[in-house]
C-alpha positions in Angstrom: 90.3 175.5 144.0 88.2 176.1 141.4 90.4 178.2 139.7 92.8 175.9 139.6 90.0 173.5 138.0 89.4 176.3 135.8 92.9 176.9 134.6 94.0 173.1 134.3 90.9 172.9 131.8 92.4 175.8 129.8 95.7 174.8 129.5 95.7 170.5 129.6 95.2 170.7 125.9 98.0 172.4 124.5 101.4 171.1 123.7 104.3 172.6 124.5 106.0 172.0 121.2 104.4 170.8 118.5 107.3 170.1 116.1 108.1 166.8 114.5 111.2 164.4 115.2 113.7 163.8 112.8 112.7 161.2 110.2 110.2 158.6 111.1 108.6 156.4 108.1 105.3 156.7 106.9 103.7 152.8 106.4 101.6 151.7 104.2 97.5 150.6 105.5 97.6 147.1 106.9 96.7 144.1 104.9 93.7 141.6 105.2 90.8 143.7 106.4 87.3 142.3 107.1 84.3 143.4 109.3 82.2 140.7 111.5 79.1 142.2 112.6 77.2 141.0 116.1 74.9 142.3 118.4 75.5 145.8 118.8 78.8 145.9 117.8 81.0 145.6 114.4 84.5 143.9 115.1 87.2 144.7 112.7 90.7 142.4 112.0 93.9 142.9 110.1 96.9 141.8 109.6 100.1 143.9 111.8 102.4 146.0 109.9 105.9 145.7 110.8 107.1 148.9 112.4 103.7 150.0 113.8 103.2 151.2 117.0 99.3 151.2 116.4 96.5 151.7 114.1 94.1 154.1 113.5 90.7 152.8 112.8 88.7 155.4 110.3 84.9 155.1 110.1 83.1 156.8 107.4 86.1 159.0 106.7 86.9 160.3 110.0 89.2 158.3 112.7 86.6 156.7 115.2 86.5 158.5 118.5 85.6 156.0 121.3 85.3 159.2 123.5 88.6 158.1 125.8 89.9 161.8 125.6 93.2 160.9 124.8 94.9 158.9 121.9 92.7 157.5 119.1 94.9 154.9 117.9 94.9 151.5 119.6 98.2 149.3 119.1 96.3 145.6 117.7 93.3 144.7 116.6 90.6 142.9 116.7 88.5 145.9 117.4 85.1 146.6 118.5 83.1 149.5 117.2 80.2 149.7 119.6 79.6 153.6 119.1 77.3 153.1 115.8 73.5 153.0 115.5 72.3 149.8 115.2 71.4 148.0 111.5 73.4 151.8 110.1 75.7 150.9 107.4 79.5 152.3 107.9 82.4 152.4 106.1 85.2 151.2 107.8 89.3 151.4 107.2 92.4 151.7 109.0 95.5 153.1 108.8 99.1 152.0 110.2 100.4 154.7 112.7 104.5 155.2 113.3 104.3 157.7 116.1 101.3 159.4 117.9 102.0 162.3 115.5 102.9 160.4 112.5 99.7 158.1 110.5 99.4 156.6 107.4 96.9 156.9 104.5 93.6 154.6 105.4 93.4 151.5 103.2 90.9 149.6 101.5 87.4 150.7 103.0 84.7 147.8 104.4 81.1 147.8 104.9 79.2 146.8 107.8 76.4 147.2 110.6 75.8 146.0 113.6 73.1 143.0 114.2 69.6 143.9 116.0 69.7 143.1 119.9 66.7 140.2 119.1 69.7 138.5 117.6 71.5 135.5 119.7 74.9 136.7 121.5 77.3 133.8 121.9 81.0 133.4 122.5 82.9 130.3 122.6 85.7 129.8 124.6 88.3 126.4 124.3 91.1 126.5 126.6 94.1 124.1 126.1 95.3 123.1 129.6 98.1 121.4 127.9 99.8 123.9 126.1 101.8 126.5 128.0 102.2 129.9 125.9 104.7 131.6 128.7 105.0 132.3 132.5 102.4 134.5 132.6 103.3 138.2 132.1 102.3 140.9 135.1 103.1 144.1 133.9 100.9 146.0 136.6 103.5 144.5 139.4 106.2 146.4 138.9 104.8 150.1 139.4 101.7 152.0 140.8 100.8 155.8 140.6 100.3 158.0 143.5 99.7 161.3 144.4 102.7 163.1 145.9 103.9 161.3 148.7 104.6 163.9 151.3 100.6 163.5 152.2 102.1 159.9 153.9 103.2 162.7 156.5 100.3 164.7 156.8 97.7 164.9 159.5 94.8 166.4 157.9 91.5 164.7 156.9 89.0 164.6 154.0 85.5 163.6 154.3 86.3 162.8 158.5 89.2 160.6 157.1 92.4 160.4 157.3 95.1 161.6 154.4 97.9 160.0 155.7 96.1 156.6 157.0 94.1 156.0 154.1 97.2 156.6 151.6 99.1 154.5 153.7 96.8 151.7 153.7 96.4 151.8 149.9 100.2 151.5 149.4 100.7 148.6 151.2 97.6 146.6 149.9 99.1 147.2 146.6 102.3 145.9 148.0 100.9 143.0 149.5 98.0 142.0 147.5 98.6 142.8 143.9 102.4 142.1 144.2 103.4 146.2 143.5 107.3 147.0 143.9 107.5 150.5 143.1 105.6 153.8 143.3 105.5 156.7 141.1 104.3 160.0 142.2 105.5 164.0 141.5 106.6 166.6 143.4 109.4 165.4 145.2 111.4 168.4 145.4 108.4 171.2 145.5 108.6 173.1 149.0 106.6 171.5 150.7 109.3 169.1 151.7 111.8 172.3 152.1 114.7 170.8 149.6 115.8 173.8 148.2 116.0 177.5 149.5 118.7 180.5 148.6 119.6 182.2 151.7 121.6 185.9 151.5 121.9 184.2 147.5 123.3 181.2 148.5 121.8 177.7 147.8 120.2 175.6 150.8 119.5 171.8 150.3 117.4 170.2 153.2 116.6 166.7 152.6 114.2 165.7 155.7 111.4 166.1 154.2 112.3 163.6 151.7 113.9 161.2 154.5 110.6 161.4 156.7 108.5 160.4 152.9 111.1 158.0 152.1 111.0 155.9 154.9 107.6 156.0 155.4 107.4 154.4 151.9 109.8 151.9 152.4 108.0 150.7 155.7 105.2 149.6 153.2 108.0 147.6 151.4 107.8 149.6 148.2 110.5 151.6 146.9 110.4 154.7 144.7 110.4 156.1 140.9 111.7 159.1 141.9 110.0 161.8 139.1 112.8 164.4 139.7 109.3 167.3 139.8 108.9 170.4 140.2 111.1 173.2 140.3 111.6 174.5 143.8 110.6 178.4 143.8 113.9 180.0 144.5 115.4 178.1 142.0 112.6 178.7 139.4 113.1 181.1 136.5 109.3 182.1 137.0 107.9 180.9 140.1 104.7 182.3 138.8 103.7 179.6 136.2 102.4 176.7 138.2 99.8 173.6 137.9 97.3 172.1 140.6 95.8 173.5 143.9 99.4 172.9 146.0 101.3 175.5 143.1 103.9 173.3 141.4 106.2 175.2 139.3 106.6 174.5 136.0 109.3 176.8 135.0 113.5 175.8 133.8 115.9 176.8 136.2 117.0 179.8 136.6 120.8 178.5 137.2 121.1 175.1 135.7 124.5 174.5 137.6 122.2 174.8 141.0 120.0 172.4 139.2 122.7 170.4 138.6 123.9 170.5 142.3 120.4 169.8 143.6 119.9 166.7 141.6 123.9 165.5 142.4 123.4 166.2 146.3 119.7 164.5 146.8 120.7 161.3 144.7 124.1 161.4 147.2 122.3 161.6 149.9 119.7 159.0 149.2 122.6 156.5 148.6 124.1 157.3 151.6 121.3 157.0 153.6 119.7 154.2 151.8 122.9 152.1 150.4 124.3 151.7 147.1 122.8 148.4 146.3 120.0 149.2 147.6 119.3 152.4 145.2 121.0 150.8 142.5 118.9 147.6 142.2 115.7 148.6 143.1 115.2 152.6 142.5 115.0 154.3 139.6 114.9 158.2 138.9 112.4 159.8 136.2 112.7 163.7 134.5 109.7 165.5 134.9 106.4 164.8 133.9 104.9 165.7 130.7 107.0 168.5 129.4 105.4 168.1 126.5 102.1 169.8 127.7 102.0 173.6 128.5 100.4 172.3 131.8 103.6 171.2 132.9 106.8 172.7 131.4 107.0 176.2 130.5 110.1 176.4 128.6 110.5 174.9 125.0 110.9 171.1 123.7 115.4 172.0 123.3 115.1 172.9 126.9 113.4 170.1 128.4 116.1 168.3 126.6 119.0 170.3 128.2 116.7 169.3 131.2 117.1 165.7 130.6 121.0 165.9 129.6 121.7 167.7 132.9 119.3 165.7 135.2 120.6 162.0 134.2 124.3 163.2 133.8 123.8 164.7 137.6 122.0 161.3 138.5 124.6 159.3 137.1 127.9 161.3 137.8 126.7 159.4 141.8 127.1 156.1 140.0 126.9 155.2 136.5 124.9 152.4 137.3 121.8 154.3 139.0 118.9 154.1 136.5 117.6 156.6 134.9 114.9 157.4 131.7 112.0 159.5 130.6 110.4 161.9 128.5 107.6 160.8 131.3 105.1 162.8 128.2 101.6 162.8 128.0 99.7 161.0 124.9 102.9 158.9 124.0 104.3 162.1 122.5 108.3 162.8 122.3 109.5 159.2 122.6 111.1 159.3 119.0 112.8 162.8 119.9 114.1 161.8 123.3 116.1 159.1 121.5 116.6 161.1 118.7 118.3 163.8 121.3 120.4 161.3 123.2 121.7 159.3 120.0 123.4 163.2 119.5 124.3 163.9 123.4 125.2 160.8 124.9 123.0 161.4 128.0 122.3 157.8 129.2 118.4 156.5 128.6 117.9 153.2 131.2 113.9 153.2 130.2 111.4 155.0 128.0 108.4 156.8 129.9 105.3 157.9 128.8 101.3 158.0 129.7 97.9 157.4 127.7 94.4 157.3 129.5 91.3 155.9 127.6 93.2 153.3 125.8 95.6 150.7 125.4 98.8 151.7 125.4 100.8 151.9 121.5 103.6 149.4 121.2 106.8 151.4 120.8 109.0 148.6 120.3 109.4 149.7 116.8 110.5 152.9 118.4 113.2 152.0 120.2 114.1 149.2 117.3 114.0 152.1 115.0 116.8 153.9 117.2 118.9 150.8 118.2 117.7 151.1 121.7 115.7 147.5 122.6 117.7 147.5 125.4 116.0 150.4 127.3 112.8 148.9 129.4 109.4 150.8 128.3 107.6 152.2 130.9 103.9 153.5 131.1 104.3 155.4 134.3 100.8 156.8 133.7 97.6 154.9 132.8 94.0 155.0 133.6 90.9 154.8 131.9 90.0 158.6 131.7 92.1 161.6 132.2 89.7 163.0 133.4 89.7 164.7 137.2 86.2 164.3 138.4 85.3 161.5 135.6 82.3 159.8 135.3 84.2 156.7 133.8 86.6 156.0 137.0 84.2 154.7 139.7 82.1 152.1 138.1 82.6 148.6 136.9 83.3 150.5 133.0 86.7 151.2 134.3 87.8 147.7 135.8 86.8 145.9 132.5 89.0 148.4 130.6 91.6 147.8 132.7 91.9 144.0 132.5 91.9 144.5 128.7 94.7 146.8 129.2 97.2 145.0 131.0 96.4 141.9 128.4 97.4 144.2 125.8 100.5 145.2 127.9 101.4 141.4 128.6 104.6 140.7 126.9 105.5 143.9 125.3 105.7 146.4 128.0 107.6 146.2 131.4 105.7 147.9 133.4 101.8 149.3 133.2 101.3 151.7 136.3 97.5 152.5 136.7 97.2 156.2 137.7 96.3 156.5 140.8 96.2 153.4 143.6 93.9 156.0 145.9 91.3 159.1 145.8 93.2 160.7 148.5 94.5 162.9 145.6 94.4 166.7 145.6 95.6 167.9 142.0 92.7 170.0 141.3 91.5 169.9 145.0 90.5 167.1 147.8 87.7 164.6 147.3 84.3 166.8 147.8 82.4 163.4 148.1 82.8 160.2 148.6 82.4 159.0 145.0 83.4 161.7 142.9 85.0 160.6 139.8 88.4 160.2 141.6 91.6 158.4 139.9 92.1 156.2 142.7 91.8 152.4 142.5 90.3 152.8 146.1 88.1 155.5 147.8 88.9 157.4 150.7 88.5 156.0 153.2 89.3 153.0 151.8 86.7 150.7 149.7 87.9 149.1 147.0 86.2 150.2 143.8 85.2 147.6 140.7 88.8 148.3 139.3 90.4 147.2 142.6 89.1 143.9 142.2 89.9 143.9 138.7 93.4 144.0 139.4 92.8 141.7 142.4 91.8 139.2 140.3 94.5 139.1 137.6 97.1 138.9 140.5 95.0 135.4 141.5 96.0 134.0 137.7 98.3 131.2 138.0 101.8 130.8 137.1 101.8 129.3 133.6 99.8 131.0 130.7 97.8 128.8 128.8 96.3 128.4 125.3 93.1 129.8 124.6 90.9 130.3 121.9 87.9 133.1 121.7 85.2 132.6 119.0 81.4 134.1 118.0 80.0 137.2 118.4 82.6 140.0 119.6 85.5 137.5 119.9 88.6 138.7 121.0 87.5 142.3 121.3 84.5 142.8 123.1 84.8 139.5 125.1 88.3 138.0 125.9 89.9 135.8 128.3 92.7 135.2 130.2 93.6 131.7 131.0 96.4 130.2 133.3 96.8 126.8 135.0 99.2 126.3 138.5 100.3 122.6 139.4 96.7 121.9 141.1 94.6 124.8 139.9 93.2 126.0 136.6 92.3 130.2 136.5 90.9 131.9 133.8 89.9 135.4 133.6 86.8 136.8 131.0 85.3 140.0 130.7 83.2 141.8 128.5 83.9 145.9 127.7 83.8 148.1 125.5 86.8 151.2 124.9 83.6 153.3 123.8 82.9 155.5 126.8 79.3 156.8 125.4 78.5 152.6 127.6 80.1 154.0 130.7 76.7 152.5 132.3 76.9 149.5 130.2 74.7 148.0 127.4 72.2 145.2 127.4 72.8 144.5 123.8 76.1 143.8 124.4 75.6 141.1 127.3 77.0 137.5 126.3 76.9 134.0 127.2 79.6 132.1 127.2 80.4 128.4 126.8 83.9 127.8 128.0 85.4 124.2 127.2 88.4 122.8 129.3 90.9 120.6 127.1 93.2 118.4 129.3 91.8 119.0 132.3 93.2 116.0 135.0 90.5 113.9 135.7 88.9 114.0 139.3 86.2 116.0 141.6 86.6 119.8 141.3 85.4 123.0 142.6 84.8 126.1 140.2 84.6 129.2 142.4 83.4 132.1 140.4 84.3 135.2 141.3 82.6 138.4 139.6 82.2 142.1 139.3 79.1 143.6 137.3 76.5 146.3 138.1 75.4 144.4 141.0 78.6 142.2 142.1 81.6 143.5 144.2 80.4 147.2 142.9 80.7 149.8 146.0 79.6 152.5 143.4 75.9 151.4 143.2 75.7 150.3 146.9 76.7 153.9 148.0 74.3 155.5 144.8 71.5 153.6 146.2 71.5 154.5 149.9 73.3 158.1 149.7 70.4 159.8 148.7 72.7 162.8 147.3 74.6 163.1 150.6 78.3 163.9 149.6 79.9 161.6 152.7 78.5 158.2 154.5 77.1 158.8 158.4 79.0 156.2 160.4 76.1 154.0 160.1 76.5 154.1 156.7 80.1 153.5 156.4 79.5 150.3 158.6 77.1 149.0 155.9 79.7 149.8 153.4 82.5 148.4 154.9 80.5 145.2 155.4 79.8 144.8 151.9 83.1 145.9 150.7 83.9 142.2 149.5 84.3 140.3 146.4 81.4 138.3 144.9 82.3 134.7 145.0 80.7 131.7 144.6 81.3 127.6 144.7 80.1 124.7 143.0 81.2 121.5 141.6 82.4 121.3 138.6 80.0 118.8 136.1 81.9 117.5 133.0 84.5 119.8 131.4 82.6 122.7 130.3 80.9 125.9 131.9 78.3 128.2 130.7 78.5 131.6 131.9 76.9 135.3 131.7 78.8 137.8 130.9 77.0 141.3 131.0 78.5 144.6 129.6 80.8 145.6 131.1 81.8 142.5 133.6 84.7 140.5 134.8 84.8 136.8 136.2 87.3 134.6 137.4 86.7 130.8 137.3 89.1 128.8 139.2 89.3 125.3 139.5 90.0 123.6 142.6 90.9 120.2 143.2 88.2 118.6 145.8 
């Protein structure tokens, strides 16, 4: 496995095809920049330019690299630069970004440094229970990453666990705890699952494979994004050029008619076997995945579009209602070309797909406005906070306050946020060596729930109505925020405190906070506040198994009783006095306050 490690490092890097989309506008810097320095951190504002899909924040005349390992440019401000030494003097501007390949000129430069850590650290938050902003967006509902899903069926075991259990019992928490509908994973057609074989040169399609992963999915009550991935081998025009430790191939067709024929007959065959409606209303079918990297698609940028064409046309020439979409591309590349391409070939474009890791993702609404196409439903079928296999950001409480922040970001402007991956039974680059390894997986094998589990958890418990909030003092709005929401008899606001810079994966004391939080209009009478949190030392599996595994790679099964014992959320009660709460909020963190009427 190694060399697959070995070769996915080589190659993860470079694009495909580098060229440029037709014309896409070049905007001017944005307007109104000023710096507020704090406590080890220097928060920047401006004013949005219309028609950006982010900005690029330039610090001493290089854009600032928060060390996220994917795109640079983050799609609003405020933001926090917490990578600086403290009391050093920067220069700071930003410039408006059109597309991920397309940026401005910087503006206007600012100076400033970050305060000493002697300095006080206060944030004020007032909430204003009687002024509803919207139902209350939940973008991470509709769709959650996997890794391919024929290991539902299999009967091995990692670490003395099961694949198949443990995947299965990720799924359906997901389903029934965070509210998921959907589940996107590759490899449907590779041959693992047998769809596609030439026999005396003839074509072959066997579809049980699929069935038996199908219906072990829809059990769980999710359905699937089906990524239409990878080429089967006899149908591969060089079977040789593959990705990951299981061999998918990467390659075009070598027939695009049999293509064709393969895509027509599975799609038939799952609406006869699952109904019309059924696939209609609630499925949806993705092209490839990132075909912009060299990773994943061999041929050239005009033939993943050919890919496209044929793949929705095949999809749709079923039923013209079945739903379809991509480019599925890594780093938000190729969106303006895929609508470019299908504004000239009439293939149909339900939704717009594409991935970023160490970030929040760009607003490509201008995109699609740009193109006439604000119908089509924007999709991040990929997102995590590192993309990284084996990273040290993805078990630790860093990764559960960056993903709160993200799906704020997302709330209102993107359909659906799919965190990459809901488990660590994942096998890309090879199985889990260890317990906690830097896996993807919002849960471990065998299945504790890491900080970012609970970060999700807890957004799902925010109530039905958004509510007004209002963030001031030191790191306002970008290093701590809040998310508040009221139900009929309950009041539930979420607050955190992170950073996007990954050089504080382990945190930073000089960016702790305390908070006062002030609650406008709430009903008079007795409440509860129950406080639930995750920090360094609450609801964080990560340091219980550090401190006891004394470098063992997997738990004895004394040990996993200890961990399963403490695998539960830190939560506390009290009344509530008066209509105000002072909190702590360490870097990185997350609480939930709800109030409770006695």
């Amino acid at each position: 496995m190694t060399d697959a490690r070995t070769d996915w490092e080589n190659r993860i890097g470079r694009r495909s095809d580098t060229a440029a989309a037709g014309e896409i506008p070049v905007l001017a810097p944005p307007a109104g920049l000023y710096a507020s320095p704090g406590v080890g951190q220097v928060t920047l504002h401006w004013e949005p330019v219309d028609g950006a899909v982010g900005y690029q924040v330039v610090r001493d005349g290089t854009p600032l690299d928060h060390q996220g390992g994917d795109v640079l440019a983050v799609p609003h401000g405020p933001y926090a630069d917490t990578t600086g030494e403290p009391g050093v003097v920067y220069r700071y501007a930003v410039a408006t970004v059109t597309d991920v390949d397309v940026t401005g000129p910087a503006g206007d430069e600012v100076v400033a440094a970050s305060l000493p850590a002697d300095e006080p650290a206060e944030v004020e938050v007032l909430v204003d229970l009687g002024t509803v902003v919207r139902e209350l967006p939940r973008p991470w509902r509709p769709m959650i990453g996997s890794e391919h899903l024929s290991l539902l069926l299999s009967d091995e075991t990692v670490g003395g666990q099961s694949i198949s259990a443990d995947l299965t019992s990720a799924l359906r928490a997901a389903h029934d705890e965070l509210g998921v509908s959907t589940v996107r994973a590759h490899a449907i057609l590779c041959d693992d699952l047998g769809v596609y074989r030439e026999i005396d040169g003839e074509p072959v399609h066997d579809f049980t494979g699929v069935d038996a992963t199908y219906d072990a999915l829809l059990a769980l009550g999710l359905r699937p994004v089906v990524e239409l991935s990878y080429m089967p081998r006899d149908l591969a025009s060089d079977p040789d050029v593959t990705v990951f430790g299981y061999g998918a191939i990467v390659s075009p067709p070598k027939d695009w008619d049999r293509w064709a024929a393969l895509i027509t007959d599975l799609v038939g065959h799952l609406v006869q076997r699952y109904g019309l409606d059924e696939v209609r209303s609630r499925w949806s079918f993705e092209v490839w995945n990132e075909p912009n990297l060299e990773v994943f698609w061999s041929g050239t940028r005009d033939e993943f579009w050919r890919l496209y064409d044929v793949t929705v046309n095949a999809v749709r020439s079923v039923d013209d209602q079945l739903v379809v979409g991509g480019p599925s591309t890594a780093a938000a590349g190729w969106v303006d070309g895929l609508l470019e391409h299908v504004a000239s070939s009439g293939a149909p474009v339900d939704f717009v797909s594409t991935h970023t890791y160490g970030n929040a993702p760009l607003d490509v609404r201008p995109t699609l406005a740009r193109h006439g196409r604000q119908d089509a439903q924007i999709w991040w079928t990929e997102w995590g906070v590192s993309p990284t296999h084996f990273g040290n950001a993805n078990d630790g409480v860093f990764s559960a306050a960056f993903l709160v922040r993200g799906m704020r970001s997302a709330a209102g402007r993107i359909d659906a946020l799919s965190y990459w991956v809901v488990s660590d039974q994942f096998e890309e680059l090879g199985r889990p060596p260890r317990l906690l390894h830097g896996g993807f997986g919002l849960r471990t094998v065998g299945e504790l729930r890491k900080p970012r589990w609970w970060a999700l958890w807890l957004l799902e418990q925010l109530g039905r109505d958004e509510v007004a909030a209002t963030v001031t003092g030191d790191g306002a709005d970008s290093l701590v925020e809040v998310w508040a929401s009221r139900d009929d008899d309950r009041v539930a606001i979420a607050l955190w405190n992170g950073t996007l810079d990954q050089s504080k994966v382990d945190g930073s004391a000089a960016l702790a906070r305390t908070v006062h939080v002030e609650l406008d209009g709430l009903p008079d009478g007795e409440w509860t506040v129950r406080e639930s949190r995750v920090d360094a030392e609450h609801s964080n599996i990560a340091a219980l198994w550090s401190s006891m595994s004394d470098g063992a790679d997997w738990p004895t099964d004394e040990q996993w009783a200890r961990l399963r014992a403490a695998d539960r959320l830190a939560v506390t009660e009290r009344p509530l006095d008066g209509s105000a709460l002072d909190l702590g909020l360490p870097n990185p963190s997350i609480v939930l306050v709800e109030l409770v009427r006695v």
